[in-house]
SEMIDO-577746 format. One record per residue (C-alpha): residue number from 1; residue in one letter; x, y, z. Coordinates in nm, 4 decimals, padded with zeros to 6 digits, always signed. Layout:
N
> pos:code:X:Y:Z
> NUM:a:X:Y:Z
...
This chain:
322
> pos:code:X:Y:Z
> 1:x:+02.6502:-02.6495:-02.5163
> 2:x:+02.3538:-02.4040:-02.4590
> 3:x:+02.4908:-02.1415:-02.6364
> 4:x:+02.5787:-02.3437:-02.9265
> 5:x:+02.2278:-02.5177:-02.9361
> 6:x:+02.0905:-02.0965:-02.8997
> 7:x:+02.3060:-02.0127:-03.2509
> 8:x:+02.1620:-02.2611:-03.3666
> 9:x:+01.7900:-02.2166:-03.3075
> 10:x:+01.8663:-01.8994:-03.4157
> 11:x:+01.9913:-01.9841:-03.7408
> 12:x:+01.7492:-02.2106:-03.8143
> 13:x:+01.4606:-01.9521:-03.6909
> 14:x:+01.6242:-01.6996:-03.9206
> 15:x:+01.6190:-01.9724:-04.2052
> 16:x:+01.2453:-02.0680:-04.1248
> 17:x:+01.1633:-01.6632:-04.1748
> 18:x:+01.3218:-01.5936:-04.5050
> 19:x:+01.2070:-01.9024:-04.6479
> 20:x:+00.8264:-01.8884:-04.5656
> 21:x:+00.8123:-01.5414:-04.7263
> 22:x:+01.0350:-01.6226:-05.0394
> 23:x:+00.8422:-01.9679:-05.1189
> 24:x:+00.5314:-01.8121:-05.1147
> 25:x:+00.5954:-01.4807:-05.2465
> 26:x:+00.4316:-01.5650:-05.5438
> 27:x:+00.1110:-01.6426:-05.4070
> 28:x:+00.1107:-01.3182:-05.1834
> 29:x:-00.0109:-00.9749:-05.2642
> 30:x:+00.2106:-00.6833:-05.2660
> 31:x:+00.1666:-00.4655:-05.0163
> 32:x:+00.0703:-00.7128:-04.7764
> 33:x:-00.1929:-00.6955:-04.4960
> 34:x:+00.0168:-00.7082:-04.1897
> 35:x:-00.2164:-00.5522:-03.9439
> 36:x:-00.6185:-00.6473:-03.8413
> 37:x:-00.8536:-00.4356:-03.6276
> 38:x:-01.0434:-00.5565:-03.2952
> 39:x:-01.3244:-00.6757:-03.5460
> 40:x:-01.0523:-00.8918:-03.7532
> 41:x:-01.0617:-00.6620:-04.0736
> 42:x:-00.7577:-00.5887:-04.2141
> 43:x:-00.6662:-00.2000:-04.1664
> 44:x:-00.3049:-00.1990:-04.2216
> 45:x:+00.0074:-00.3076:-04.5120
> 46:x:+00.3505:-00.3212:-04.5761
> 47:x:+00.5351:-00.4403:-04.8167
> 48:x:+00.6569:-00.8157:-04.8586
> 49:x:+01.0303:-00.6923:-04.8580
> 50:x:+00.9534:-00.4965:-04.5359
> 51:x:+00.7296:-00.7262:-04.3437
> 52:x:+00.9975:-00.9612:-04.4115
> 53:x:+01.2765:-00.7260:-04.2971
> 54:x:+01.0915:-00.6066:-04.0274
> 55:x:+00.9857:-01.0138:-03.8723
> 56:x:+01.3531:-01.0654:-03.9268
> 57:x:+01.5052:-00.7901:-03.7485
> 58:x:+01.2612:-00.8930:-03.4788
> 59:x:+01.3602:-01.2044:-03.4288
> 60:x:+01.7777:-01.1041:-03.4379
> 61:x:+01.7197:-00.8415:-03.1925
> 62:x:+01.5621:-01.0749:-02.9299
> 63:x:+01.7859:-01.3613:-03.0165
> 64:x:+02.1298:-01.2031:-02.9924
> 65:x:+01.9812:-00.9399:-02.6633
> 66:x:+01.9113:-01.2979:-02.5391
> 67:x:+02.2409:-01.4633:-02.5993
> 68:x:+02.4684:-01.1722:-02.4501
> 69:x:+02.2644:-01.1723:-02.1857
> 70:x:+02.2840:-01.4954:-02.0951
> 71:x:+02.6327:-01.5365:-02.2102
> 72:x:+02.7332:-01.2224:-01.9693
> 73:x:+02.5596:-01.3716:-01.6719
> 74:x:+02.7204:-01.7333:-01.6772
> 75:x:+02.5513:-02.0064:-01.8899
> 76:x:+02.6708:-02.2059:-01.5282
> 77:x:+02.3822:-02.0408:-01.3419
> 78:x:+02.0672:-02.1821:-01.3971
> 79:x:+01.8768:-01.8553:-01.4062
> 80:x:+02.0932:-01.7584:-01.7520
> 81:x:+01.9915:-02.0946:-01.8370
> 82:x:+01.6263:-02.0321:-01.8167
> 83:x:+01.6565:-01.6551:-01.9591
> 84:x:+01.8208:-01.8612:-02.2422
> 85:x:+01.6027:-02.1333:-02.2875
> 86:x:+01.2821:-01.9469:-02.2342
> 87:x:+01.3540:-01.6560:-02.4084
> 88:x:+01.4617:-01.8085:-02.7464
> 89:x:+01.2054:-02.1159:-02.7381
> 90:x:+00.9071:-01.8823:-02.6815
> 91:x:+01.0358:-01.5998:-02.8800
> 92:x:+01.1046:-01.7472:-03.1752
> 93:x:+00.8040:-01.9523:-03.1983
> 94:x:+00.6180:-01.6212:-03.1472
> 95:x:+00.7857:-01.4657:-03.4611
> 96:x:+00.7184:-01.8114:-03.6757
> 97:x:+00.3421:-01.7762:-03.5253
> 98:x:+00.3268:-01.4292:-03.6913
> 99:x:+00.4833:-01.5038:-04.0022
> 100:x:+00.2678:-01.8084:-04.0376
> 101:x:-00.0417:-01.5956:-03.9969
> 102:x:+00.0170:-01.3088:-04.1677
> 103:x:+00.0969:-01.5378:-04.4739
> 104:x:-00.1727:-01.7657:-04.4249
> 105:x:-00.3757:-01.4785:-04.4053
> 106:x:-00.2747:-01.2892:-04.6974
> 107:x:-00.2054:-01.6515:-04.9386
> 108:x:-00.3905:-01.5998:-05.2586
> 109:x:-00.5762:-01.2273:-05.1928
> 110:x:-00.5364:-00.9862:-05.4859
> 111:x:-00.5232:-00.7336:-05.2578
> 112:x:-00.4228:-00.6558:-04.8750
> 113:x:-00.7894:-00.5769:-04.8631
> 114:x:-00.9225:-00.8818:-04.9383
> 115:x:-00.6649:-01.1001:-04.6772
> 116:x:-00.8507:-01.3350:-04.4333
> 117:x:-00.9441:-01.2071:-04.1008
> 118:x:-00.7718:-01.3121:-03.7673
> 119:x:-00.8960:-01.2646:-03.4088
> 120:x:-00.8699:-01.5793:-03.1934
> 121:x:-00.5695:-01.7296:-03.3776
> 122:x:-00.3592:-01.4566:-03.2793
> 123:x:-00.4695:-01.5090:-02.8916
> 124:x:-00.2887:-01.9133:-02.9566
> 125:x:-00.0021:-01.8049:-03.1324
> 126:x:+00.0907:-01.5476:-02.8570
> 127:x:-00.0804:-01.8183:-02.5590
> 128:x:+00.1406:-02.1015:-02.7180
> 129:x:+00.4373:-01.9375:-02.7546
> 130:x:+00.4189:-01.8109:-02.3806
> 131:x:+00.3564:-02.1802:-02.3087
> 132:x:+00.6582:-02.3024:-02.4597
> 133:x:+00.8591:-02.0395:-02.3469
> 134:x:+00.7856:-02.1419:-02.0043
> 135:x:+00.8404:-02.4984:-02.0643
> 136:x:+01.1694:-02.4482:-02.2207
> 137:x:+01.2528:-02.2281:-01.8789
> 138:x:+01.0989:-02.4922:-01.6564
> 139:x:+01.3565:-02.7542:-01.8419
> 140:x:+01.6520:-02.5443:-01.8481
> 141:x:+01.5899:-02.5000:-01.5018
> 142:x:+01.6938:-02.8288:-01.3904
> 143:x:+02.0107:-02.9156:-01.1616
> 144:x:+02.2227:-02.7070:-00.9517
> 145:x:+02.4853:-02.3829:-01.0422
> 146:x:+02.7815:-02.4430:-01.1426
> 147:x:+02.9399:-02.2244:-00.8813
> 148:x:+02.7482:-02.2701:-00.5880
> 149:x:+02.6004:-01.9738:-00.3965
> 150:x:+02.7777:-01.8687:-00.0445
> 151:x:+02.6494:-02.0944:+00.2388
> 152:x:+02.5755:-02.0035:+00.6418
> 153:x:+02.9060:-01.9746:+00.8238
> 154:x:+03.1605:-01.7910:+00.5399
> 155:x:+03.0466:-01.4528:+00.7333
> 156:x:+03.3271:-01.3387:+00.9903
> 157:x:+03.0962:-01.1702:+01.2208
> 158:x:+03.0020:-01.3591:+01.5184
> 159:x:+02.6948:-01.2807:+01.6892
> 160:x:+02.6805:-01.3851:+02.1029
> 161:x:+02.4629:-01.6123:+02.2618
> 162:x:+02.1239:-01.3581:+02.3820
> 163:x:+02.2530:-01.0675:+02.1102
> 164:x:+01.9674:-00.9106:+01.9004
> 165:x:+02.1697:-00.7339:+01.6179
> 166:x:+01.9316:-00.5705:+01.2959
> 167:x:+02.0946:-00.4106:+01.0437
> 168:x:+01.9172:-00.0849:+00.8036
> 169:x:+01.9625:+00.1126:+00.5256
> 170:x:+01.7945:+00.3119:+00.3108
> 171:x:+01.7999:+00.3911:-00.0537
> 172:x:+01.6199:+00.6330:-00.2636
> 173:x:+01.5779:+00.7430:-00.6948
> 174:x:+01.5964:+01.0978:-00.8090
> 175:x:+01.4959:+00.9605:-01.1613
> 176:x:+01.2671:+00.7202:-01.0816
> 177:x:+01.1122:+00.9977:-00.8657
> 178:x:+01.1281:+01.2555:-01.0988
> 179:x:+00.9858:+00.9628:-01.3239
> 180:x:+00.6722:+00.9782:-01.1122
> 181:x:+00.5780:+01.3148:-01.1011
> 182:x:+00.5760:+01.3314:-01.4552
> 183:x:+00.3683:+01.1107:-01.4966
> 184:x:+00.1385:+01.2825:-01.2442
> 185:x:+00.0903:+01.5982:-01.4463
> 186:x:-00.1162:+01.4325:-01.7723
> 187:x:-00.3292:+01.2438:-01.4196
> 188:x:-00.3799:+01.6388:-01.3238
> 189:x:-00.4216:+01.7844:-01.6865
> 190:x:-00.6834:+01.5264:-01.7665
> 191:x:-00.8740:+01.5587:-01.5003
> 192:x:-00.9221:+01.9580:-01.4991
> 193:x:-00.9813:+01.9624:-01.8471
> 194:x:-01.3428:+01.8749:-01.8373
> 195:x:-01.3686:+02.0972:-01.5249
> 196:x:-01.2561:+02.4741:-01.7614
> 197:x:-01.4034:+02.3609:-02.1108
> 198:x:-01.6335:+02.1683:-02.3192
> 199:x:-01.5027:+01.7946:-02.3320
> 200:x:-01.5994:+01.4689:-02.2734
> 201:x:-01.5025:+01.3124:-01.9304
> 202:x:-01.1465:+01.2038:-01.9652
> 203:x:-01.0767:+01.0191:-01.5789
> 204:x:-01.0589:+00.6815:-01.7393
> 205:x:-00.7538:+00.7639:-01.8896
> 206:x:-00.6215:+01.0207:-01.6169
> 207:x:-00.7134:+00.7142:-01.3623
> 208:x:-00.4409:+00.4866:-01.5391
> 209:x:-00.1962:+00.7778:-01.5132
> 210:x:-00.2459:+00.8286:-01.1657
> 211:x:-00.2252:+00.4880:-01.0773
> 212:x:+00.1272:+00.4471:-01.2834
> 213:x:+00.2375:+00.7673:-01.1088
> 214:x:+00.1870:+00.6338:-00.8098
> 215:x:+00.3696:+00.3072:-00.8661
> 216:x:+00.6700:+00.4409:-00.9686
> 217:x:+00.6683:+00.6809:-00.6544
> 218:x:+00.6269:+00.4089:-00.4537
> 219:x:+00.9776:+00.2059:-00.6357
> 220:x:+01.1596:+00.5300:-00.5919
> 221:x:+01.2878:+00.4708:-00.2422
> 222:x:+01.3131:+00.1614:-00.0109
> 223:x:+01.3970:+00.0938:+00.3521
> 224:x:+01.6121:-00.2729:+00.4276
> 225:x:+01.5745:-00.4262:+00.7311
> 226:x:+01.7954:-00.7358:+00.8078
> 227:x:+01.7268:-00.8722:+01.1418
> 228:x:+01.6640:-01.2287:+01.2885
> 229:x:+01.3258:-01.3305:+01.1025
> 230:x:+01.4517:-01.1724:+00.7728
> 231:x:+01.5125:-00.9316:+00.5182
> 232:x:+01.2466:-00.6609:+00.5185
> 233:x:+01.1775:-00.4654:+00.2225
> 234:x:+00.9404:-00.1454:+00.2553
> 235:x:+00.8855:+00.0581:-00.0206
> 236:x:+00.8378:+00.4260:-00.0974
> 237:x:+00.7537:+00.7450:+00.1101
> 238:x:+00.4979:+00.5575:+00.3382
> 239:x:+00.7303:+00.2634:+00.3788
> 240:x:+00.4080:+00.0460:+00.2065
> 241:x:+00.3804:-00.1995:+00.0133
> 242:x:+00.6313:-00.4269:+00.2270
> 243:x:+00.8543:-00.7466:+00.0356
> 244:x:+00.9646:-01.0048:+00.3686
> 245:x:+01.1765:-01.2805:+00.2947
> 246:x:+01.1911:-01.4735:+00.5987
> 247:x:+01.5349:-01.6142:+00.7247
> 248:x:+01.4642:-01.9833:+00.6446
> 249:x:+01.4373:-01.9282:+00.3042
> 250:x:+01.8037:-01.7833:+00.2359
> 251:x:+02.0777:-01.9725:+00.2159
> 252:x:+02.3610:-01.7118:+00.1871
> 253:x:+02.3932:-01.3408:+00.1204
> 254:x:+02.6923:-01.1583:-00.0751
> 255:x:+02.7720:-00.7707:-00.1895
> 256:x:+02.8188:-00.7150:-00.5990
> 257:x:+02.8253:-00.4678:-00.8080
> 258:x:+02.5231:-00.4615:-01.0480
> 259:x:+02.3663:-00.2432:-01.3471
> 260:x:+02.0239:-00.1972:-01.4320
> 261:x:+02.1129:-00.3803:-01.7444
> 262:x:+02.2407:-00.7015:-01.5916
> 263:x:+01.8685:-00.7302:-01.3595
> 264:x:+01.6038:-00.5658:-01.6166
> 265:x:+01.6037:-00.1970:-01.5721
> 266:x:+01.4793:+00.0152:-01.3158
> 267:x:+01.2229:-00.0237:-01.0254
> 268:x:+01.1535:-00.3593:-00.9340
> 269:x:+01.2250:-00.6016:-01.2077
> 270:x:+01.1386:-00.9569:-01.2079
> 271:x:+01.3212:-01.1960:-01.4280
> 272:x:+01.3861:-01.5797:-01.4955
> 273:x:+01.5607:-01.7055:-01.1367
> 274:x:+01.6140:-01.3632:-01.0567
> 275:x:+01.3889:-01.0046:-00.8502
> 276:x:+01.5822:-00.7083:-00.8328
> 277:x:+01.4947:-00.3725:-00.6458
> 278:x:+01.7298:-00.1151:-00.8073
> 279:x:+01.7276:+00.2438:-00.7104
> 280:x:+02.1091:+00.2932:-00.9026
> 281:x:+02.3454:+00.0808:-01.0730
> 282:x:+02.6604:-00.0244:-00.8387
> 283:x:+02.6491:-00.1514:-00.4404
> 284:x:+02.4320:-00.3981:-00.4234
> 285:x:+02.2717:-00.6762:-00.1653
> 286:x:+02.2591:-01.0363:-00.3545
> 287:x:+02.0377:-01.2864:-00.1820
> 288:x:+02.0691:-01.6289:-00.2616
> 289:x:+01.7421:-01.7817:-00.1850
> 290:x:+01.6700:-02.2085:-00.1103
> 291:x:+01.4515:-02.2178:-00.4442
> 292:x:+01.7823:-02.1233:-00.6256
> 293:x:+01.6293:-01.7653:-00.7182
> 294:x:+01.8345:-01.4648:-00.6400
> 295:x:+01.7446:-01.1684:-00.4879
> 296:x:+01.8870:-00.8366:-00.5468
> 297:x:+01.8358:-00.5060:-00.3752
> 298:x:+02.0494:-00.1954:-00.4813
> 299:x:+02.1389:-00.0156:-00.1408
> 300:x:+02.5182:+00.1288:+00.0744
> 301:x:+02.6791:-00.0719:+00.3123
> 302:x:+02.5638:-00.4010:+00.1299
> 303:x:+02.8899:-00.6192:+00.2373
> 304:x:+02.7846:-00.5292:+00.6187
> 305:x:+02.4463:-00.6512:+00.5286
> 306:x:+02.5553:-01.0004:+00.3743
> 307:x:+02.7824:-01.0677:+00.6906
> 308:x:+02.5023:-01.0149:+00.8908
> 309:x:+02.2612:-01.2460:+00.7117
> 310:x:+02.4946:-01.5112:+00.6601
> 311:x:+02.5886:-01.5007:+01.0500
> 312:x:+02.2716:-01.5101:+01.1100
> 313:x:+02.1883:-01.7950:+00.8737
> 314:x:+02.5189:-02.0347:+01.0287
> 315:x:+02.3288:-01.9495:+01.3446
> 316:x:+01.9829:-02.0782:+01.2360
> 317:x:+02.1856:-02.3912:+01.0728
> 318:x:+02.3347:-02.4301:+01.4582
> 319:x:+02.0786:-02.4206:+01.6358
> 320:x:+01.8522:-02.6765:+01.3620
> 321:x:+02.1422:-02.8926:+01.3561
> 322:x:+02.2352:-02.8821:+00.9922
C-alpha cells in the first residue's frame, strides 16, 4: 500500500509540474528568471523548456532514490516507512513550492529582468515543506515492525552470577582519514597566504576548513565498548567526542552486513528511524533501540558483540522481572 500510494504521489507531482509550466507558458517570458540574489533581484535565467526539464528531473530523482530505498529496506519497518513518507511528502511539495514561485514570479514580465522579486517566500516554501515532511514521517511512523527486532534472551552466551564481562573493538577509515587531511591543506594554504603576500585576511574561510577537517578526522576511527551500563562509542584519535547508549534503552542487538548506501554514506549518518557510524561497508553491529530507532556501528567481531548485549539485556529483564 505505501508504495503504491508513493507512485502515485509521484505521478501526480510529475503531472502538477508539467502542467503549471505548459498552462501558463503563454503568459511567461522566455528565458525565464529562475534565480534571485540576497537583495531579491533577479540575476539569473533559463529557459522555460529547461527550467521545466530541470524541476522535473528534480523531482524523479528524489522520488524514485526514495522509493528504492525504501522498497530495499522493507516497507514492514517503520523507519522505510518514514524515509518514504517524509521524503516524498516534503520533497515534492518543495519542488511544487519552486515551480509555483518561479512562475508566479516571472507571470506576465516581458523580460526575466523585469520578474518579481522573492526573499521571504522562499524561506516558507522551503520551512513548509520541511514541516510537512516531518509530519508525513511523524504519521508514517505509527505502529510496530512488521518483523519484530531480536529480544533479551535469543543470545547463547550465559553470563554467571558476580561475572563482569565488557566486550571492545576498534575500527578505523583510510578514506575518511585521508578525507581529512585534505581538507586540512586549503585550512593551511589560506592561512599563510596573507602571511608571504599582499592579500586580504582569508581565516574566515580557512576557519570553516579547519573545523570540517577536523570533523571528519574525528569520524575516521572509533573505539566500541559493550559492557554492563552500555554501548560506548568514542570517536577519533583522542577517543572524544563520546556516543553512550545506556543498557535500558536497547532491546536487542544483531550482526548484518551493511553498505554505506543502505545507512547514508560515510561518517556518521543520521536518518529517519535510523544513526549509523560507518568506517567500511560489510560487518556490522545493529542495535535495536526501545524508541524503535536502530543503531548501527560498522566494526569486526560484531556477532560476539550482539551476544553479549543481548545476554546482557535477558539479564537486566531478570533481574527487573520482565
Amino acid at each position: 500500500m505505501f508504495a503504491l500510494g508513493g507512485v502515485v504521489w509521484a505521478a501526480l507531482v510529475t503531472g502538477a509540474l508539467l502542467a503549471g509550466v505548459l498552462l501558463l507558458g503563454g503568459r511567461l517570458p522566455d528565458p525565464m528568471a529562475t534565480h534571485w540574489g540576497p537583495s531579491g533581484v533577479p540575476d539569473g535565467s533559463m529557459t522555460r523548456t529547461g527550467f521545466l526539464a530541470f524541476v522535473v528531473g528534480l523531482w524523479v530523482v528524489i522520488a524514485v532514490g526514495t522509493l528504492v530505498f525504501a522498497v530495499r529496506g522493507g516497507l514492514g519497518r517503520r523507519a522505510s516507512r518514514v524515509l518514504l513518507c517524509g521524503t516524498l511528502a516534503g520533497g515534492g511539495l518543495f519542488v511544487l513550492g519552486l515551480l509555483g514561485l518561479t512562475v508566479w514570479a516571472n507571470e506576465g514580465a516581458a523580460h526575466w529582468q523585469q520578474a518579481r522579486s522573492l526573499s521571504w517566500q522562499a524561506f516558507l516554501a522551503v520551512g513548509g515543506a520541511v514541516l510537512v515532511g516531518a509530519l508525513a514521517g511523524w504519521l508514517a511512523n505509527r505502529g510496530p515492525d512488521d518483523t519484530p527486532p531480536p529480544v533479551a534472551g535469543e543470545s547463547r552466551m550465559r553470563i554467571e552470577a558476580g561475572q563482569r564481562v565488557v566486550w571492545m573493538a576498534t575500527m578505523s577509515s583510510s578514506l575518511l582519514r585521508g578525507l581529512g587531511l585534505a581538507i586540512l591543506v586549503p585550512a593551511v594554504v589560506l592561512t599563510a597566504v596573507p602571511l608571504f603576500a599582499e592579500a586580504p585576511p582569508l581565516w574566515p574561510v580557512a576557519l570553516v576548513f579547519g573545523v570540517c577537517s577536523l570533523l571528519v578526522l574525528a569520524l575516521s576511527s572509533i573505539l566500541v565498548h559493550v559492557g554492563e551500563s552500555g554501548v560506548r562509542i568514542a570517536f577519533g584519535p583522542l577517543r572524544w567526542p563520546v556516543r553512550k547508549l545506556p543498557l535500558e534503552r536497547i532491546t536487542g542487538a544483531e550482526a548484518a552486513d551493511k553498505r554505506a548506501v543502505e545507512v547514508g554514506g560515510w561518517g556518521y549518518r543520521v536518518l529517519p528511524g535510523q544513526t549509523a557510524v560507518m568506517m567500511r561497508g560489510g560487518e556490522c553491529l545493529v542495535l535495536h533501540l526501545e524508541s524503535g530507532r536502530r543503531f548501527v556501528i560498522s566494526v569486526d567481531g560484531a556477532e560476539r558483540g550482539a551476544e553479549l548485549l543481548n545476554a546482557l539485556v535477558a539479564e537486566r529483564s531478570a533481574v527487573d522481572g520482565r
